[in-house]
VEXFI-487370 format. One record per atom (N, C-alpha, C): residue in one letter; atom name; z, x, y. Coordinates in steps of 0.05 Angstrom, whole numbers, padded with zeros to 5 digits. Each point is the difference from the previous one (the first is absolute). Example, Ala and Ser with C-alpha at 12.3 -4.5 7.8 and 13.67 -1.06 7.14 Angstrom:
BEGIN
+---+----+--------+--------+--------+
| r |  a |      z |      x |      y |
+---+----+--------+--------+--------+
| A |  N |  00156 |  00264 | -00114 |
| A | CA |  00000 | -00018 |  00024 |
| A |  C |  00000 |  00018 |  00024 |
| S |  N | -00014 | -00007 |  00021 |
| S | CA |  00001 |  00016 |  00024 |
| S |  C |  00014 | -00015 |  00022 |
+---+----+--------+--------+--------+
END
This chain:
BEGIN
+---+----+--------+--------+--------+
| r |  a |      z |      x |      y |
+---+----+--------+--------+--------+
| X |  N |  00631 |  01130 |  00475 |
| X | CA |  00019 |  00018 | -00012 |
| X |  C |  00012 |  00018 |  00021 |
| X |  N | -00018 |  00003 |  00023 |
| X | CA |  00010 |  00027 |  00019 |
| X |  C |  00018 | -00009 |  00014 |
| X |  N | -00003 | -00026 |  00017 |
| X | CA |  00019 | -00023 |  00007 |
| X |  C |  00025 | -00002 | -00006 |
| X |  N |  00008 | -00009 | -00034 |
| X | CA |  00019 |  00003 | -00012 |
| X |  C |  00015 |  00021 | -00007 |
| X |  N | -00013 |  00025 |  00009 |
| X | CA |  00014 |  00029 |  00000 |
| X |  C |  00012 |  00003 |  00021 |
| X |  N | -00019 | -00004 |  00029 |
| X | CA |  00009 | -00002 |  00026 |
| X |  C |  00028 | -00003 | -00007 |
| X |  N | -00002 | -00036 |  00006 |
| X | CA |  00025 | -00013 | -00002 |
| X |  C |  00023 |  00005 | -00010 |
| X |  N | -00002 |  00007 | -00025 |
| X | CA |  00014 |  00007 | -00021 |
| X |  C |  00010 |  00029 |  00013 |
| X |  N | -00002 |  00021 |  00003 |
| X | CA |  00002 |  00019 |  00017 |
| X |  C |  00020 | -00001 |  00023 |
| X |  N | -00009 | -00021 |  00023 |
| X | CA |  00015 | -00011 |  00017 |
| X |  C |  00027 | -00011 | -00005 |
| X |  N | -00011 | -00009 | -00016 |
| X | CA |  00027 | -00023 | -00020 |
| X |  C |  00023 |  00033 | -00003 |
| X |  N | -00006 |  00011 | -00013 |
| X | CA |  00015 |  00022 | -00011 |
| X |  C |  00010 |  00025 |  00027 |
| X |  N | -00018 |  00004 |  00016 |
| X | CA |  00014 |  00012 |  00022 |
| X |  C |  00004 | -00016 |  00021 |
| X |  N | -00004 | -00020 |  00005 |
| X | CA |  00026 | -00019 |  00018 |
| X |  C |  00031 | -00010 | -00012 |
| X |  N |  00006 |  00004 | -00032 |
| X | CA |  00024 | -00002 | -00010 |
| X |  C |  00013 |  00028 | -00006 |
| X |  N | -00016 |  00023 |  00006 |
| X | CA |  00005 |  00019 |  00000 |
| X |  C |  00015 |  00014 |  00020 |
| X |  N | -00009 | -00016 |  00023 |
| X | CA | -00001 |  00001 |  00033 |
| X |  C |  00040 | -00017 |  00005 |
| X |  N | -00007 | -00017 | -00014 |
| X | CA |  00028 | -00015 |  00004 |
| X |  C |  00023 |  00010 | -00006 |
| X |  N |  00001 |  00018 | -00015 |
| X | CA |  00014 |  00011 | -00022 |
| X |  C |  00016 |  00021 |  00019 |
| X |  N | -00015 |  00017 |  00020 |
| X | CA |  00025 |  00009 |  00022 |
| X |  C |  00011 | -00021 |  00023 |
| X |  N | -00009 | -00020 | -00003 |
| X | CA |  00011 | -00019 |  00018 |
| X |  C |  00031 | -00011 | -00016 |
| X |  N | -00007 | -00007 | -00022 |
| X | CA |  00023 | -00019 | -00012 |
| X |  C |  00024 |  00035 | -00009 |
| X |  N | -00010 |  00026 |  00002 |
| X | CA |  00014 |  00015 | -00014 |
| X |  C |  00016 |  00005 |  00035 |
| X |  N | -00008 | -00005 |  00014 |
| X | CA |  00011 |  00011 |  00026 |
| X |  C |  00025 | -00034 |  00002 |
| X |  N | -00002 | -00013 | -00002 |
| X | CA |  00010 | -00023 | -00002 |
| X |  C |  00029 |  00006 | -00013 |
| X |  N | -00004 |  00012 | -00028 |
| X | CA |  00018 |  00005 | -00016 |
| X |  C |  00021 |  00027 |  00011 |
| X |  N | -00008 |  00020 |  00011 |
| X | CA |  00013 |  00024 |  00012 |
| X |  C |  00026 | -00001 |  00004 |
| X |  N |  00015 |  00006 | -00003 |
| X | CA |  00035 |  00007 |  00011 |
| X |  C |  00002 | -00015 |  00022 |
| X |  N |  00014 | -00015 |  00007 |
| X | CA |  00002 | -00016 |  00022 |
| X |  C |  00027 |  00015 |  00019 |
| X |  N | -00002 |  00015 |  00009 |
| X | CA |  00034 |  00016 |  00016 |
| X |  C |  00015 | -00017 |  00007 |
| X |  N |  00021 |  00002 | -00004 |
| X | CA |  00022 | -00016 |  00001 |
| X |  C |  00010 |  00004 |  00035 |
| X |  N | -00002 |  00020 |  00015 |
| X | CA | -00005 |  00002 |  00028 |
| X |  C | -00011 |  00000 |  00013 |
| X |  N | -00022 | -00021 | -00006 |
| X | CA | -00028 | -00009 |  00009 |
| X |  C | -00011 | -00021 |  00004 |
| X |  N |  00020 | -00024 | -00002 |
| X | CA | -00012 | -00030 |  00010 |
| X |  C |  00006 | -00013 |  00019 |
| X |  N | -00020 | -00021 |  00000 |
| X | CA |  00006 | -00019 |  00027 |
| X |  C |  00007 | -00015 | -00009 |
| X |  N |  00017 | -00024 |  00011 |
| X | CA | -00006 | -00035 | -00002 |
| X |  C | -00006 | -00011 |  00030 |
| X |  N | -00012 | -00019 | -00022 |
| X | CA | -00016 | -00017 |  00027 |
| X |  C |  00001 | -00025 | -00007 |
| X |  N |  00008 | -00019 |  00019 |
| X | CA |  00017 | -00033 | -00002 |
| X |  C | -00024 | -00015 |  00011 |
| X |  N | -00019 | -00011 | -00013 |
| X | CA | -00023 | -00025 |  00016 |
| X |  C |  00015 | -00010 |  00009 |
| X |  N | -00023 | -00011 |  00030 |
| X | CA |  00009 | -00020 |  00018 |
| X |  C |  00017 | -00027 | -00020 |
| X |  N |  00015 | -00004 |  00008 |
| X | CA |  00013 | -00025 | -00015 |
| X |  C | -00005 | -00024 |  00010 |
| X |  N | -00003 | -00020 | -00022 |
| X | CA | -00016 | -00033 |  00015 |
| X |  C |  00018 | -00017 |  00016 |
| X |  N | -00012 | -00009 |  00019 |
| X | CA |  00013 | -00021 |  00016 |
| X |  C |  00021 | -00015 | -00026 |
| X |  N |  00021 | -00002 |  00014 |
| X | CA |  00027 | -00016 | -00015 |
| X |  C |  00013 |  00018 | -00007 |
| X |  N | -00001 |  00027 | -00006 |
| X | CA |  00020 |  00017 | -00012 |
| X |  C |  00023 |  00006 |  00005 |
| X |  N |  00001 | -00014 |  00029 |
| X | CA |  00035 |  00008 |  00014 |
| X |  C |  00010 | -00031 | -00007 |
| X |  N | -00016 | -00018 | -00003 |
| X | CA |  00016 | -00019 | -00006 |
| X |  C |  00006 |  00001 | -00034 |
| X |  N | -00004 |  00013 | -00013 |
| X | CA | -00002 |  00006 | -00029 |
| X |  C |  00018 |  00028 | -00003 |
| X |  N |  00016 |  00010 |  00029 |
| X | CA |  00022 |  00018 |  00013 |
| X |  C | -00023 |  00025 | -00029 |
| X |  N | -00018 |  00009 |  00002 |
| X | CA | -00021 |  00017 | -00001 |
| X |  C | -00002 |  00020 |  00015 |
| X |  N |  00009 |  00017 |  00007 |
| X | CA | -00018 |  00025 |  00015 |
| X |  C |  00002 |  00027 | -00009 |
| X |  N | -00025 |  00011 |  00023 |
| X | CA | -00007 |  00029 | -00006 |
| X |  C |  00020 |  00022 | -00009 |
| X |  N |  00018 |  00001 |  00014 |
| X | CA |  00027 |  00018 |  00006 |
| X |  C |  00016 |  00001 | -00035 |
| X |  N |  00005 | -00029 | -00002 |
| X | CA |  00010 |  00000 | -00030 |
| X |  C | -00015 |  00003 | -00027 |
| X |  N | -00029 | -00004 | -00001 |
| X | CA | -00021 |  00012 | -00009 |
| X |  C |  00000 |  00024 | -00001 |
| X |  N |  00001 |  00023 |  00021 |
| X | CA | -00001 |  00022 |  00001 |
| X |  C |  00029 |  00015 | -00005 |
| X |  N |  00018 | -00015 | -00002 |
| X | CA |  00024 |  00016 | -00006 |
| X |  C | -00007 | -00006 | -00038 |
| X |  N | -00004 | -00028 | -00010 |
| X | CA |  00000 |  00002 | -00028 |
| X |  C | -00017 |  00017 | -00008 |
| X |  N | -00014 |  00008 |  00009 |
| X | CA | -00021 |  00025 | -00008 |
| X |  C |  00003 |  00024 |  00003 |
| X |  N |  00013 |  00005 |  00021 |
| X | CA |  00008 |  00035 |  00009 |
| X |  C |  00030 |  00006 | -00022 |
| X |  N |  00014 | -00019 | -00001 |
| X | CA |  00030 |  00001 | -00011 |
| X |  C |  00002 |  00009 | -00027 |
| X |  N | -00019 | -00004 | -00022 |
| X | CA | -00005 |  00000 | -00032 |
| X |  C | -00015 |  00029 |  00008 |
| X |  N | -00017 |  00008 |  00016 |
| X | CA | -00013 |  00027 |  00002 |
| X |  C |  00015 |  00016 |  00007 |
| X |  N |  00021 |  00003 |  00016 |
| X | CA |  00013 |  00014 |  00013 |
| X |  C |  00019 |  00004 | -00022 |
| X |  N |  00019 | -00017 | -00016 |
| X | CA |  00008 | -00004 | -00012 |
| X |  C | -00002 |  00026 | -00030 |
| X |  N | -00022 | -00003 | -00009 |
| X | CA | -00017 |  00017 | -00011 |
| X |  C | -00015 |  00028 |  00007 |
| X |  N |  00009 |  00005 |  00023 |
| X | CA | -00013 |  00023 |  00007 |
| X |  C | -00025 | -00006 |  00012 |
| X |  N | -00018 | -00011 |  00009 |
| X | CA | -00016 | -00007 |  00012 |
| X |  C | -00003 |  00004 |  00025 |
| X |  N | -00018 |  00012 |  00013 |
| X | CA |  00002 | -00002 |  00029 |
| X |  C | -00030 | -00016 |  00017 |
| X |  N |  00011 | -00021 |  00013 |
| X | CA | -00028 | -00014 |  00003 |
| X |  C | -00005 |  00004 |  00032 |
| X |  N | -00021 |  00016 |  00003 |
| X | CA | -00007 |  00010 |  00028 |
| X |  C | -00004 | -00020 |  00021 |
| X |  N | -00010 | -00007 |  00019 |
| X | CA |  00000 | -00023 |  00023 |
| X |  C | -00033 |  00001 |  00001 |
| X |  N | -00013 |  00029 |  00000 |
| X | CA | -00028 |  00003 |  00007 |
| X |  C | -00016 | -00006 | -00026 |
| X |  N | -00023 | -00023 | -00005 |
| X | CA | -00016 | -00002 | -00016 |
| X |  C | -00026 |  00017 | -00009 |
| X |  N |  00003 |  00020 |  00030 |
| X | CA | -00025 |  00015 |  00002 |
| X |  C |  00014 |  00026 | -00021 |
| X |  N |  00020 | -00004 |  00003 |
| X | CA |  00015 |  00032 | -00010 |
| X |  C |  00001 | -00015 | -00032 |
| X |  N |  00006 | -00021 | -00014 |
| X | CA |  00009 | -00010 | -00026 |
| X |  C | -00025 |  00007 | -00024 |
| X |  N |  00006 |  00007 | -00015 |
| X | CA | -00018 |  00004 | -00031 |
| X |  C |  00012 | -00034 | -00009 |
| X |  N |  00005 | -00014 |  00011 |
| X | CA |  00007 | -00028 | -00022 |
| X |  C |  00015 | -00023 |  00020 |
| X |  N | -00007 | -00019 | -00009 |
| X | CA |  00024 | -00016 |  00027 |
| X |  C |  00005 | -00032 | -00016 |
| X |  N |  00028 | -00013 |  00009 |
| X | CA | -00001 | -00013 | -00024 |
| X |  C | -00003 | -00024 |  00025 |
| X |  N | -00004 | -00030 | -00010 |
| X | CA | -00010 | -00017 |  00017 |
| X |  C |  00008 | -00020 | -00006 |
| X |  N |  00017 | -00012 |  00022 |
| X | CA |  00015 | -00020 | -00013 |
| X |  C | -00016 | -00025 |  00019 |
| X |  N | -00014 | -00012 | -00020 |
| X | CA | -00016 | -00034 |  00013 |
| X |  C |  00018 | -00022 |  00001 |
| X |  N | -00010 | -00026 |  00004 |
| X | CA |  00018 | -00026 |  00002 |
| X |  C | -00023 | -00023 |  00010 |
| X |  N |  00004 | -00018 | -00019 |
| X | CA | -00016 | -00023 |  00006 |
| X |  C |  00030 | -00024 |  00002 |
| X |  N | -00003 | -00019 |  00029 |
| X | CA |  00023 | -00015 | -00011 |
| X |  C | -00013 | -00030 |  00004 |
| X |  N |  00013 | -00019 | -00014 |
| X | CA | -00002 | -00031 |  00015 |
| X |  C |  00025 | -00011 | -00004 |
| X |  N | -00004 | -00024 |  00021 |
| X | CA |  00032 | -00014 |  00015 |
| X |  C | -00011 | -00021 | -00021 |
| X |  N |  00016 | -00017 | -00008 |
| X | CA | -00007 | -00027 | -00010 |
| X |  C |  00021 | -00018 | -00002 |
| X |  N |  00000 | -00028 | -00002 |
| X | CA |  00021 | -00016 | -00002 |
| X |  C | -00004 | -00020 | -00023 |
| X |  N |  00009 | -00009 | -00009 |
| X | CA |  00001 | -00017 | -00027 |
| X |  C |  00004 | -00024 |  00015 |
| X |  N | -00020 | -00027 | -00006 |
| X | CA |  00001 | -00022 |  00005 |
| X |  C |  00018 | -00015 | -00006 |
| X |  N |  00016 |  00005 | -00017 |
| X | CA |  00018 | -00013 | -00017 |
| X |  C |  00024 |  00002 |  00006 |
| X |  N |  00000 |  00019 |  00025 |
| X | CA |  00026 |  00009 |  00011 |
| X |  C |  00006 | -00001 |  00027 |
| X |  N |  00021 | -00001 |  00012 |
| X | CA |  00009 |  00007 |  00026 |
| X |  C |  00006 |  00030 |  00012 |
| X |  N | -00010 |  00014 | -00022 |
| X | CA |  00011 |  00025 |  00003 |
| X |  C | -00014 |  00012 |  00018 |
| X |  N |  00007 |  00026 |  00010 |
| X | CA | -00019 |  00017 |  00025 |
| X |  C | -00020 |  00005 | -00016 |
| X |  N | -00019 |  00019 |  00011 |
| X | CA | -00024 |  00019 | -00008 |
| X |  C |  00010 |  00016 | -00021 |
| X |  N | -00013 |  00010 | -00024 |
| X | CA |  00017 |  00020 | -00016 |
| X |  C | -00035 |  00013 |  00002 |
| X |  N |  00006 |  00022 | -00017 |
| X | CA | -00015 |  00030 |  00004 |
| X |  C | -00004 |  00004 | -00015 |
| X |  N | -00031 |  00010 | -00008 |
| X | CA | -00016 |  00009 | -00026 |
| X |  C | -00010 |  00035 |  00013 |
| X |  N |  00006 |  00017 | -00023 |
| X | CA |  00001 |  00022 |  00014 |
| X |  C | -00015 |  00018 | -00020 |
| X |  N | -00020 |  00014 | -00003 |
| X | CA | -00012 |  00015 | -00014 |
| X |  C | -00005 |  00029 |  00014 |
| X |  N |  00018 |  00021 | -00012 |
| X | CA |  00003 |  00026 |  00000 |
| X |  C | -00015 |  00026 | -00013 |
| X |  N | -00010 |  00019 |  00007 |
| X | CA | -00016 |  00011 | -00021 |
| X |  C |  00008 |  00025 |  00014 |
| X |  N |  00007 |  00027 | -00025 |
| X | CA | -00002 |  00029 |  00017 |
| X |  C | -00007 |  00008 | -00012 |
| X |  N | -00025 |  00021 |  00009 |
| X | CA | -00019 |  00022 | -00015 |
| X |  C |  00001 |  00022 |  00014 |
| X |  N | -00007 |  00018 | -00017 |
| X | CA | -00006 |  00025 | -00001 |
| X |  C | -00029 |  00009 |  00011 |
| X |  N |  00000 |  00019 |  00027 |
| X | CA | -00031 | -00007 |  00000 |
| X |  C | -00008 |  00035 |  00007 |
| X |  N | -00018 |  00016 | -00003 |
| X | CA | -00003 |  00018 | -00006 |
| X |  C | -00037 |  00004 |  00018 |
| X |  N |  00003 |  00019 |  00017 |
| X | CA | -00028 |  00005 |  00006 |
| X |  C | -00023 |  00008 | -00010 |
| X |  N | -00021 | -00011 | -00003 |
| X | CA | -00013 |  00008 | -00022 |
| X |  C | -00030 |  00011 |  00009 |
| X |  N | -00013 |  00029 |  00002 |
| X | CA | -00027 |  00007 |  00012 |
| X |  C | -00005 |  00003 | -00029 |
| X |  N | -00032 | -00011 |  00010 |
| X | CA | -00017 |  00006 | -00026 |
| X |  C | -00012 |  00024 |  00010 |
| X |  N | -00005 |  00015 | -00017 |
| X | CA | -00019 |  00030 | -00004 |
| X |  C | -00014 |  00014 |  00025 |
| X |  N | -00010 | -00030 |  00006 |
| X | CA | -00022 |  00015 |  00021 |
| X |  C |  00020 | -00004 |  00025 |
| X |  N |  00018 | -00008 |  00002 |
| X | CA |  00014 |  00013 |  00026 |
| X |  C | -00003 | -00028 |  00020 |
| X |  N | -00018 | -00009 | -00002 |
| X | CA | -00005 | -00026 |  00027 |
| X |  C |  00015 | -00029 | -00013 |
| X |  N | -00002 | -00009 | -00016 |
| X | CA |  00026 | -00028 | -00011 |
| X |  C |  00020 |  00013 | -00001 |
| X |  N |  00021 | -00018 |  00005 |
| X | CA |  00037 |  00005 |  00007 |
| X |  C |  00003 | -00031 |  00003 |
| X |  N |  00025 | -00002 | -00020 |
| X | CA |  00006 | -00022 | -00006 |
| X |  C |  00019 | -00005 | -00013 |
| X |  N |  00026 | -00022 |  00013 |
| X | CA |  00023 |  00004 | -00021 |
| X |  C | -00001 | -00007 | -00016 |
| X |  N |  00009 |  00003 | -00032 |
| X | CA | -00002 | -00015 | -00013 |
| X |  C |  00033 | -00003 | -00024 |
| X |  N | -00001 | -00027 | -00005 |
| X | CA |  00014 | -00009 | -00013 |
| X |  C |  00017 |  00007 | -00025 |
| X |  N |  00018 |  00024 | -00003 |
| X | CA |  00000 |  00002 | -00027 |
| X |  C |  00027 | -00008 | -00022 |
| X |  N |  00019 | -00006 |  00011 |
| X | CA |  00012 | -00017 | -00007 |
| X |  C |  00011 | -00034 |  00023 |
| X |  N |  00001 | -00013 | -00018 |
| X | CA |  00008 | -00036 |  00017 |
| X |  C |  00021 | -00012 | -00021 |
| X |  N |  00015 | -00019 |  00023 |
| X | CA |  00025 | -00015 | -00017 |
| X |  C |  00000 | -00018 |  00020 |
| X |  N |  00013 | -00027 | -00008 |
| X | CA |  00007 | -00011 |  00021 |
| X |  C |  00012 | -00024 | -00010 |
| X |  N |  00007 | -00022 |  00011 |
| X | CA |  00023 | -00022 | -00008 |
| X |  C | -00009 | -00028 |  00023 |
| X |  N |  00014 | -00012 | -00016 |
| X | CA | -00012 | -00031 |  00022 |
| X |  C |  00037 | -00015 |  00004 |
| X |  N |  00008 |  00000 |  00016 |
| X | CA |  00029 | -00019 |  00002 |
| X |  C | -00010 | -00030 |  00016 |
| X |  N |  00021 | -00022 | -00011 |
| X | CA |  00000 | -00021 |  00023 |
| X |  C |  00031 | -00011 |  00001 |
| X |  N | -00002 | -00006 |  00018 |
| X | CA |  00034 | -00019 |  00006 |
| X |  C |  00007 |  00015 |  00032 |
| X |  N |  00018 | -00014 |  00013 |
| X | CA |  00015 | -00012 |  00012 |
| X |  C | -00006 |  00031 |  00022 |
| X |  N | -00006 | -00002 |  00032 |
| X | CA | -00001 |  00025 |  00021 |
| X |  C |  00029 |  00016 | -00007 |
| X |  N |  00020 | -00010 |  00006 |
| X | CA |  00028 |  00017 |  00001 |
| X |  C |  00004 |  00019 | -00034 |
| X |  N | -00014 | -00007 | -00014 |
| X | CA | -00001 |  00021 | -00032 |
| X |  C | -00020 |  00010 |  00011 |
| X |  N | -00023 |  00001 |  00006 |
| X | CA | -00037 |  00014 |  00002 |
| X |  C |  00012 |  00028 |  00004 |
| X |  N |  00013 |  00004 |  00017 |
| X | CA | -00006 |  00030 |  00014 |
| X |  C |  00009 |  00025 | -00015 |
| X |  N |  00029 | -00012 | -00008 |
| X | CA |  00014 |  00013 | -00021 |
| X |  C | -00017 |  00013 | -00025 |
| X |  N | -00011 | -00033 | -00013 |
| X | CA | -00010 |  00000 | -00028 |
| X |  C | -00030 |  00018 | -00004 |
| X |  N | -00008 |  00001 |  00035 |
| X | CA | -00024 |  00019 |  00003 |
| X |  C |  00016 |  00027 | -00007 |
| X |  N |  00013 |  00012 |  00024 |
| X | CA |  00003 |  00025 | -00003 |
| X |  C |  00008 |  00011 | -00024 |
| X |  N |  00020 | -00013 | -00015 |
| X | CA |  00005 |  00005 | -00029 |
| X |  C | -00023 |  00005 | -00020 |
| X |  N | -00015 | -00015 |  00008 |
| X | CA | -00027 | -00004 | -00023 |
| X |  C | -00012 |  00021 |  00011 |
| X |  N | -00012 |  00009 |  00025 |
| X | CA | -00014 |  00018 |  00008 |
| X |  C |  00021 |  00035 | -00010 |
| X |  N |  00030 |  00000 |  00007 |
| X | CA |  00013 |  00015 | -00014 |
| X |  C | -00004 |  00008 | -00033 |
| X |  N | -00003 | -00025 | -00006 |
| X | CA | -00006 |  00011 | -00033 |
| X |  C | -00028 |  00004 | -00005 |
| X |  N | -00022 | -00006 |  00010 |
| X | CA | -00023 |  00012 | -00001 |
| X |  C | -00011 |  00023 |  00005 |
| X |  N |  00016 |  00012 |  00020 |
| X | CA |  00000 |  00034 |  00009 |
| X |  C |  00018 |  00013 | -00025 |
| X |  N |  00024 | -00014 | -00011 |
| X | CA |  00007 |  00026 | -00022 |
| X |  C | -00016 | -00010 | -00023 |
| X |  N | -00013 | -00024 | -00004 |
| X | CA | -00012 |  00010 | -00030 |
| X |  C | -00026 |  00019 |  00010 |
| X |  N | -00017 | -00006 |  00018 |
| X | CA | -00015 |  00022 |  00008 |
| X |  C |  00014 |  00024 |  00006 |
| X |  N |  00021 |  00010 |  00010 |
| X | CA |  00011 |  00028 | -00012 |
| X |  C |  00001 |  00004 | -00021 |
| X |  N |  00006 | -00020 | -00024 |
| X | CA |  00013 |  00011 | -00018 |
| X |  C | -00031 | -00005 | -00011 |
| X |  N | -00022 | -00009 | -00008 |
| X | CA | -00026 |  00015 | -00006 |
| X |  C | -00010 |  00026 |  00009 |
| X |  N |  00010 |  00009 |  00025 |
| X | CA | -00010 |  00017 |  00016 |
| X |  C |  00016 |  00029 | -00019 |
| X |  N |  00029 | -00009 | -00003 |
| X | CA |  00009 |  00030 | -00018 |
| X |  C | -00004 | -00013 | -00030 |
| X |  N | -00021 | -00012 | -00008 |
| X | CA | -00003 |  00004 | -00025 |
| X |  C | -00017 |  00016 |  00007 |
| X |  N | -00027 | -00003 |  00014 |
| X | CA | -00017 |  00014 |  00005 |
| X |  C | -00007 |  00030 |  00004 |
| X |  N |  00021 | -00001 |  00015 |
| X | CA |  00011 |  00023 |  00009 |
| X |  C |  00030 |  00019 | -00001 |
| X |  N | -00011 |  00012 | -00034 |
| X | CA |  00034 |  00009 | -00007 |
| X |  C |  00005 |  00024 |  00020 |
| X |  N |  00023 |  00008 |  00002 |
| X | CA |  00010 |  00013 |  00022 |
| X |  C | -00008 |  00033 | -00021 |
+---+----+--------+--------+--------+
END
């Protein structure tokens, strides 16, 4: 029975414990206070006319746009949004055609997170979106930035639901 109190006990102040973690999560996010940050991008991406530069403009452009100001320093950011990319080249047997491009996109919201006692720090995840395209290198780059464009305003436009002015 003492066991089951223990535990039970534990059970109740370790979810207790979490509870400023996930409430710090939730906090006002300042609108003059983020980063973005573009993962290394996978081998083939310039042939898939893919890069960093146009990634980072579809992302800064919808913030800025909105009033947003997204800082350069991650050390200085309360939030940073993160734009990933997994790609593959492939060719269809059935065809003469070049390589065409499978492209999977994802941008989240990621938010630093200390637990209580001060020693764990860790980003964590609190909003994700993302999209998968395939067809032809000379569309990819375009059809990225667009898609990555519209993924930053519906994440603004959650962001001022969240946060009425």
């Amino acid at each position: 029975m003492r066991v089951k109190t223990l535990v039970l006990a534990g059970l109740v102040l370790w979810g207790w414990s979490t509870v400023s973690v996930f409430a710090q999560e939730l906090q006002l996010l300042p609108k003059n206070n983020l980063a973005v940050l573009i993962d290394t991008l996978p081998q083939g991406a310039a042939y898939c006319l893919v890069d960093e530069s146009s990634l980072d403009a579809a992302v800064r452009l919808p913030l800025e746009r909105y009033g947003f100001r997204a800082n350069s320093s991650l050390l200085d950011a309360t939030g940073f949004l993160y734009v990933s990319t997994s790609l593959l080249q492939f060719q269809s047997e059935a065809s003469n055609r070049p390589f065409e491009c499978a492209i999977h996109v994802s941008l989240e919201l990621k938010r630093t997170v200390r637990i209580p006692s001060g020693t764990l720090i860790y980003d964590a995840s609190v909003w994700r979106k993302g999209f998968l395209l395939t067809g032809m290198p000379r569309d990819m780059g375009r059809e990225v930035r667009n898609g990555v464009e519209e993924l930053t305003e519906e994440w603004i436009a959650k962001w001022l639901i969240d946060n009425p002015q």
